[in-house]
Every structure is written in structure tokens, then in C-alpha cells.
C-alpha positions in Angstrom: -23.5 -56.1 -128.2 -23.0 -59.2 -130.0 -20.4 -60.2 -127.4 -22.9 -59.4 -124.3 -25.2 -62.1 -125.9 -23.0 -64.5 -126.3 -21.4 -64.3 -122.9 -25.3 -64.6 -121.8 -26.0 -66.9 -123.8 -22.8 -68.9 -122.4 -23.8 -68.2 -118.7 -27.3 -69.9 -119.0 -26.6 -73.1 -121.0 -24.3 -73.1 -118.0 -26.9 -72.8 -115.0 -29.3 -75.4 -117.2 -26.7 -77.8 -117.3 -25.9 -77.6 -113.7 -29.5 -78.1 -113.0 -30.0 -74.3 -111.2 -33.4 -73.6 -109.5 -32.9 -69.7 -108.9 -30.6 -66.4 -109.8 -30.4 -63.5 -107.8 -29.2 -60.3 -109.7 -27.8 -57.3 -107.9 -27.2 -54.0 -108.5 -28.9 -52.3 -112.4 -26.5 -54.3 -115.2 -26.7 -57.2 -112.7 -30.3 -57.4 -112.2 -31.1 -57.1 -115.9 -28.2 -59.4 -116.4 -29.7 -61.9 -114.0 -33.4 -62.1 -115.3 -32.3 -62.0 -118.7 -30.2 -65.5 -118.0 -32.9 -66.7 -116.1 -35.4 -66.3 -119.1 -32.9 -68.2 -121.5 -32.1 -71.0 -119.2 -35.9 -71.3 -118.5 -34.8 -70.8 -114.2 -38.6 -70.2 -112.6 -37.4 -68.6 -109.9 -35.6 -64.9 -111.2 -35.0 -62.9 -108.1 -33.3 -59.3 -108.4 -32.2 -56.7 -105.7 -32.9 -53.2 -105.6 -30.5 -51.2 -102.9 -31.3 -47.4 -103.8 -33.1 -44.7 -105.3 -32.0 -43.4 -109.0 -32.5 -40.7 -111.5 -32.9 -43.0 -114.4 -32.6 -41.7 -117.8 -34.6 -42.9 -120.2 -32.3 -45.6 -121.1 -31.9 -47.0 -117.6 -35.5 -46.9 -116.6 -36.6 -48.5 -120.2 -34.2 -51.5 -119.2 -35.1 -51.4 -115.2 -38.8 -52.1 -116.3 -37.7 -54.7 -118.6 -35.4 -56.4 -115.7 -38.6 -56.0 -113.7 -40.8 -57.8 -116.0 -38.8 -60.4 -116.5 -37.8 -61.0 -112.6 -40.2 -63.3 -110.8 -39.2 -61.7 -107.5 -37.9 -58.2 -106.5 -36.1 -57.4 -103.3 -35.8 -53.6 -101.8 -33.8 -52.7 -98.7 -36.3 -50.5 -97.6 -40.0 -49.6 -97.9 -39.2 -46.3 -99.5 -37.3 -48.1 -102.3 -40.2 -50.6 -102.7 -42.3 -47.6 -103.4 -39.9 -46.3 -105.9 -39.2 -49.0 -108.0 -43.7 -49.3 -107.8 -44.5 -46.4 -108.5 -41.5 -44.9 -110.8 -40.4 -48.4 -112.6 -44.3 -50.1 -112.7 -43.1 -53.0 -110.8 -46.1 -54.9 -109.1 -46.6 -54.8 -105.6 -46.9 -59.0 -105.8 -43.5 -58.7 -107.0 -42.0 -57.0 -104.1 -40.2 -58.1 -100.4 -38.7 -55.6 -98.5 -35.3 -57.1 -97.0 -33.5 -54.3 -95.3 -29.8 -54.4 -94.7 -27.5 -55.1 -92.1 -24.1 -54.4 -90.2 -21.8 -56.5 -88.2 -22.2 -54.6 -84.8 -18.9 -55.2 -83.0 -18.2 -54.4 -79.3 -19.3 -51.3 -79.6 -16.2 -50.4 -77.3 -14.1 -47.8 -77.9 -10.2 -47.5 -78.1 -9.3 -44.3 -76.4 -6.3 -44.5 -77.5 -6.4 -44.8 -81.1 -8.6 -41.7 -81.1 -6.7 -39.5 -79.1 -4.3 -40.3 -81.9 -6.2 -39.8 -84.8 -7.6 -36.5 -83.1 -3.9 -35.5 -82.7 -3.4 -36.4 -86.6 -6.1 -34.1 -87.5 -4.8 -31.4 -85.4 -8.7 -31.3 -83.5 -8.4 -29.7 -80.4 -8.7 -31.1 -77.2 -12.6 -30.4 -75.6 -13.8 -30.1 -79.4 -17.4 -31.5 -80.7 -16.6 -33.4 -83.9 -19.3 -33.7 -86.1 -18.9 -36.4 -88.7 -19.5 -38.1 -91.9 -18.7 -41.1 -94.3 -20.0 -40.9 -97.7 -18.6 -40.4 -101.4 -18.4 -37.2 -102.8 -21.6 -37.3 -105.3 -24.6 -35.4 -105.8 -26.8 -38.1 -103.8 -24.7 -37.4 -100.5 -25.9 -33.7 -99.6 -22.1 -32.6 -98.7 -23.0 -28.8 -99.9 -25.7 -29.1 -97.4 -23.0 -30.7 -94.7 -20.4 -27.6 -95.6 -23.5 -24.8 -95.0 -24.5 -26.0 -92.1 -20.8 -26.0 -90.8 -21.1 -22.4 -91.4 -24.1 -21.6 -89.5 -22.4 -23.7 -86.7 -19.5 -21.9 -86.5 -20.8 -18.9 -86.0 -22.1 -20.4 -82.8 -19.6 -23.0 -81.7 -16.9 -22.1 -83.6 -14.9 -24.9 -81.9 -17.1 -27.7 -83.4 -15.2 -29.6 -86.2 -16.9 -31.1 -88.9 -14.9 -34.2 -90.5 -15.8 -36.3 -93.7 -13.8 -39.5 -94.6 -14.5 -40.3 -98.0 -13.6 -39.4 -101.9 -15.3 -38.6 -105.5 -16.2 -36.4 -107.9 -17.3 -34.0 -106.1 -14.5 -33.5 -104.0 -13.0 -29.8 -105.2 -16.3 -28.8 -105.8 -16.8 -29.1 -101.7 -13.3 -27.9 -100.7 -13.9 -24.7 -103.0 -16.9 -23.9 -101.1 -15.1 -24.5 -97.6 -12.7 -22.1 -99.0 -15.3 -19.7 -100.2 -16.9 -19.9 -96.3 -13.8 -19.5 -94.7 -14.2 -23.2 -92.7 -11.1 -24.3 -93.6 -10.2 -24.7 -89.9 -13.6 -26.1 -89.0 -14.2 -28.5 -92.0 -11.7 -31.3 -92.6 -11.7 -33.8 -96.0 -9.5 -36.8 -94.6 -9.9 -38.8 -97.5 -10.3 -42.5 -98.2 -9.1 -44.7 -95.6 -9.1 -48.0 -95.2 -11.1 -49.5 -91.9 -13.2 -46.3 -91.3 -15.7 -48.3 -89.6 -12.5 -48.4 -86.8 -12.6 -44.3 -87.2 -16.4 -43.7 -85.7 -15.8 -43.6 -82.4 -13.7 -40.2 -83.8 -17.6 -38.5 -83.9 -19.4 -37.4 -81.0 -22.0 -36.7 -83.9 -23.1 -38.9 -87.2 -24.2 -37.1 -90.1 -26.2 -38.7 -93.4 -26.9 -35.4 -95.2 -28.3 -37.1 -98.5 -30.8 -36.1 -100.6 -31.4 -39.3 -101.6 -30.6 -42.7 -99.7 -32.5 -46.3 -99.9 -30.5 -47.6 -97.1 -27.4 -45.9 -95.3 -25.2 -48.6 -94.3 -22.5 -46.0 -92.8 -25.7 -44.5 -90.8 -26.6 -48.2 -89.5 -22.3 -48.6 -88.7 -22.6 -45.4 -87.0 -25.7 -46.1 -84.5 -23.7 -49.7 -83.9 -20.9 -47.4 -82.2 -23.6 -45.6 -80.3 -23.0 -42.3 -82.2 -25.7 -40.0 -81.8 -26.8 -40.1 -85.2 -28.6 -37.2 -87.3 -30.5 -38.0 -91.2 -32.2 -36.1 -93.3 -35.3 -37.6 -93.9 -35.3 -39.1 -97.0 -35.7 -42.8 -98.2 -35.1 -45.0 -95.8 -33.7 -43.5 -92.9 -36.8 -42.8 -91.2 -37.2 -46.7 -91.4 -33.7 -47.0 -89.7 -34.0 -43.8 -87.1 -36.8 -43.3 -84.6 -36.7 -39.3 -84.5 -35.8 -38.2 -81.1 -35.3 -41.6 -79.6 -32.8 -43.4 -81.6 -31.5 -40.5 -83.7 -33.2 -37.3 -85.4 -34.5 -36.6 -88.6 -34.2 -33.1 -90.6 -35.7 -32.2 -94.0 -33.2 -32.9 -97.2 -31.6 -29.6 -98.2 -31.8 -27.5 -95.0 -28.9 -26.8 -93.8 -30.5 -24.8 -91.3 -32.5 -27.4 -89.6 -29.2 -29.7 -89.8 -27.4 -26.9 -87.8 -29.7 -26.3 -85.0 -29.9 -29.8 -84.5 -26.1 -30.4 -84.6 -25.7 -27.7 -82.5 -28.3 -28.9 -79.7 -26.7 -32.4 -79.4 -23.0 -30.7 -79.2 -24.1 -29.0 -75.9 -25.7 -31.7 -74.6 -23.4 -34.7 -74.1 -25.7 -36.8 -72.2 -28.3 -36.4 -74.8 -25.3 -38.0 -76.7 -25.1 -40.8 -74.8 -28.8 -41.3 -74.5 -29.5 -41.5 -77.9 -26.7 -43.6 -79.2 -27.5 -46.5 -76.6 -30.5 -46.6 -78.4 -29.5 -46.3 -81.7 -27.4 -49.4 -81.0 -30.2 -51.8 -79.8 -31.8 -50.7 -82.9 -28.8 -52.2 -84.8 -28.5 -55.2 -82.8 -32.6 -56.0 -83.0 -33.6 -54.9 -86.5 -30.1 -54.5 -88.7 -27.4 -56.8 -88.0 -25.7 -58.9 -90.5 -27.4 -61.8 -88.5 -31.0 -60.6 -88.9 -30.7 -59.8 -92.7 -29.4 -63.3 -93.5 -32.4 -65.0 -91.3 -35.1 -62.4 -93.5 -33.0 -63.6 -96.9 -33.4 -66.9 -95.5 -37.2 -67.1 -94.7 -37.6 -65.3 -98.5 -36.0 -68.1 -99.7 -38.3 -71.0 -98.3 -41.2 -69.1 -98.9 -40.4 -69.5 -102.3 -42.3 -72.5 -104.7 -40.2 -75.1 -105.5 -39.8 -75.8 -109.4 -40.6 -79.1 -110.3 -37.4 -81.0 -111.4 -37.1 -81.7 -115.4 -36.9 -86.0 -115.2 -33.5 -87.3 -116.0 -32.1 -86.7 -119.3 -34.9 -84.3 -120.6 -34.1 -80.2 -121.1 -35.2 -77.7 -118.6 
């Protein structure tokens, strides 16, 4: 502990010296990080980011509120996550600018060719739906909820494949439970690979399954490739997806509800289409890389100005 204040300590006779104006903390050990520094170098202008929803202990929400108080400005990626850390961590509303993220959209063109490969990799076959996802294998990511409604698929369209690049914890937890369904030939665990954002064009259909989410940037990837896209409702996805126009929303933890709707867009290809043109002028309005820096950038200059220390005199 003794070491964490010193290296503090250290970092803001730093930012007095070189005359800083404003720190920006992200993430929890970075935002308390950042406002603590702030407070010791005497910086006016403590600004900290908030990207998702938690289940704090009592630890992490005792030093979430402290980062909070301290922090002269909070930013959420979405409205839901204001509300959170509002209503759950006491931060004032005053406090609070909603900044929500964005993606690099690309050409949104897709190389046949590399998926027809990577189709023939995973031994899909030829004519098959592929339903897909990208998330790590935690609790917050819903993947029982992805499996079950495989099952109830199946049963249906027992050709549709379900596919979910990504790794964690969780991981032979969920291919246990494939196992215990029997999906092993409709459920595939590729793994972690590197450029999956390359790999979307792989899904006819994009699943966010979580139970919690402040803002899915593999959602926001996937409507970029025009994926038709489907989200539980939860944080901020319905601030992303515009049900039945630029995606669909289902309740958290009904795998039921995922499955019917999974299983109306994989018999209806021009729905598909429909819905994932959409989904990508969404991206390219409201969530590129382009309009998050221009939001970051108008929160900046609304920002007062401290008044420079004269010459020679500490901060």
C-alpha cells in the first residue's frame, strides 16, 4: 500500500510540474487512480470513464463512490450506464455526459473467398444459417442462454450452426452443457483468434446474449458488416438497436425468445439483408470511431478553463 502511494504520489508532482490542466481515468483502478492524482496535484479538471455495468462488492463500490466524489467529470458510454453509476454508485447527475462508443466501419464488403474457407475450416455445410457470436466466456455474456437456445433451434432447423469466437473462464462450463444437449454438431467454440472483426461476414446472424452489457462494441462491429443483428435487451443495446428496423431486441435470459427470433430471421434471407443495411447506417451516423472522437471533443471545450498558476508559483 505504501508503494501505491508513493508511485501516486510520484505521478502527480509529475503532472504539476509539467503544468497539466486535466486527467482522464479509465476503467475501476484507473479511474480512482486518476482522481486520486488529480486531487494531489491540485488538476481542476478530474474526468473519469465508466464503460459497463458491475456487481460491485462492497469494496469496489466503497472505492467507485470515492473515485466519483473526487472526479469533477464522469463519462458513461451509454444512458443505461449513466443510470447505473446514479443511481447504484450516488454519482450526481451534474456530474455525468453520456459519450457512447464507436467502431471503425470498413467497407462493409465482403470476401467470398475467405469465407468459403473458413466455412470449409469449420466443416459448416454448404446452404447452412450460421448464427454467431464474439464475446469472452464470463457470466456477463449470457452463453448458457446462447447454448439453450441452440437447442430449441435445432429441433427446428437442425441445419443452423451456432458459432462463438472467443475464450475464458467459462469455457468448459459451456462445452459441458453442449455435450449434455447433444449440439456438439450444431454448436462450434472456435476459440480466440486474432482479426475476428475479418471473421463476421462468417454470420448470417449476430448474437449479444448478455445479461449485462453498457456498450457492445462486437454488436456495433457486427451491424458495420450489415449482419442482421439480435440483443437481449439489457444496458445499452436498446440505445444501439432500433427493434425491428436496425436489429431486434429479446429479454435477458430467455432463451426461448432468442430462438424464435433466430429462427424467423434464418428463413427469411431478405429480412437479413433488410435489416443489416440498416444496422450499418446506424454505425456510420451515430457510432463510428469518427463520431465518438468529435462527441469527446466538443466535452472537452465545453469544459472551464483553469486559470494558469503565474510563473514560478505552485499549482
Amino acid at each position: 500500500k505504501r508503494e501505491i502511494f508513493e508511485k501516486l504520489w510520484s505521478l502527480s508532482r509529475s503532472l504539476r510540474v509539467g503544468n497539466v490542466d486535466l486527467v482522464h481515468g479509465y476503467l475501476r483502478e484507473g479511474n480512482l487512480a486518476a482522481a486520486l492524482v488529480g486531487v494531489l496535484a491540485n488538476i481542476k479538471i478530474r474526468v473519469i470513464s465508466k464503460r459497463s455495468l458491475e456487481r460491485h462488492d462492497r469494496k469496489q463500490l466503497a472505492f467507485a463512490k470515492v473515485g466519483n466524489h473526487l472526479a469533477s467529470h464522469i463519462t458513461a458510454v451509454s444512458k443505461a450506464v449513466g443510470r447505473f453509476v446514479h443511481e447504484t454508485e450516488g454519482a450526481g447527475w451534474d456530474k455525468l455526459t453520456v459519450i457512447p462508443n464507436g467502431v471503425r466501419p470498413g467497407s462493409g464488403t465482403v470476401d467470398d473467398v475467405a469465407v468459403a474457407s473458413l466455412r470449409q475450416r469449420l466443416a459448416i455445410p454448404e446452404g447452412s444459417v450460421v448464427v454467431g457470436t464474439v464475446a469472452r466466456f464470463n457470466w456477463k455474456k449470457g452463453y448458457e442462454y446462447f447454448i439453450q437456445s441452440a437447442a430449441i433451434v435445432a429441433r427446428e432447423e437442425p441445419t443452423v450452426r451456432f458459432v462463438a469466437f472467443g475464450d475464458g473462464p467459462l469455457r468448459g462450463e459451456m462445452e459441458a452443457l453442449v455435450e449434455q444437449l447433444g449440439l456438439q454438431a450444431n454448436v462450434l467454440f472456435v476459440g480466440w483468434e486474432s482479426a475476428v472483426r475479418s471473421k463476421l461476414a462468417l454470420f448470417d446472424i449476430y448474437v449479444c446474449a448478455s445479461v449485462i452489457e453498457g456498450m457492445s462494441n462486437a454488436l456495433l462491429e457486427a451491424m458495420a458488416e450489415r449482419r442482421a443483428v439480435i440483443a437481449t435487451a439489457v444496458g445499452g443495446n436498446p440505445e444501439t438497436i432500433l427493434d425491428g428496423e436496425t436489429g431486434f431486441l429479446v429479454p435477458a435470459a430467455d432463451p426461448a425468445a432468442l430462438a424464435q427470433r433466430i429462427l424467423a430471421l434464418a428463413r427469411d434471407p431478405e429480412g437479413r439483408r433488410a435489416v443489416g443495411e440498416a444496422a450499418r447506417e446506424t454505425v456510420l451516423r451515430d457510432f463510428s470511431v469518427e463520431r465518438m472522437v468529435e462527441r469527446m471533443q466538443d466535452f472537452y471545450t465545453t469544459l472551464p478553463v483553469p486559470k494558469r498558476a503565474s510563473v514560478g508559483a505552485s499549482r
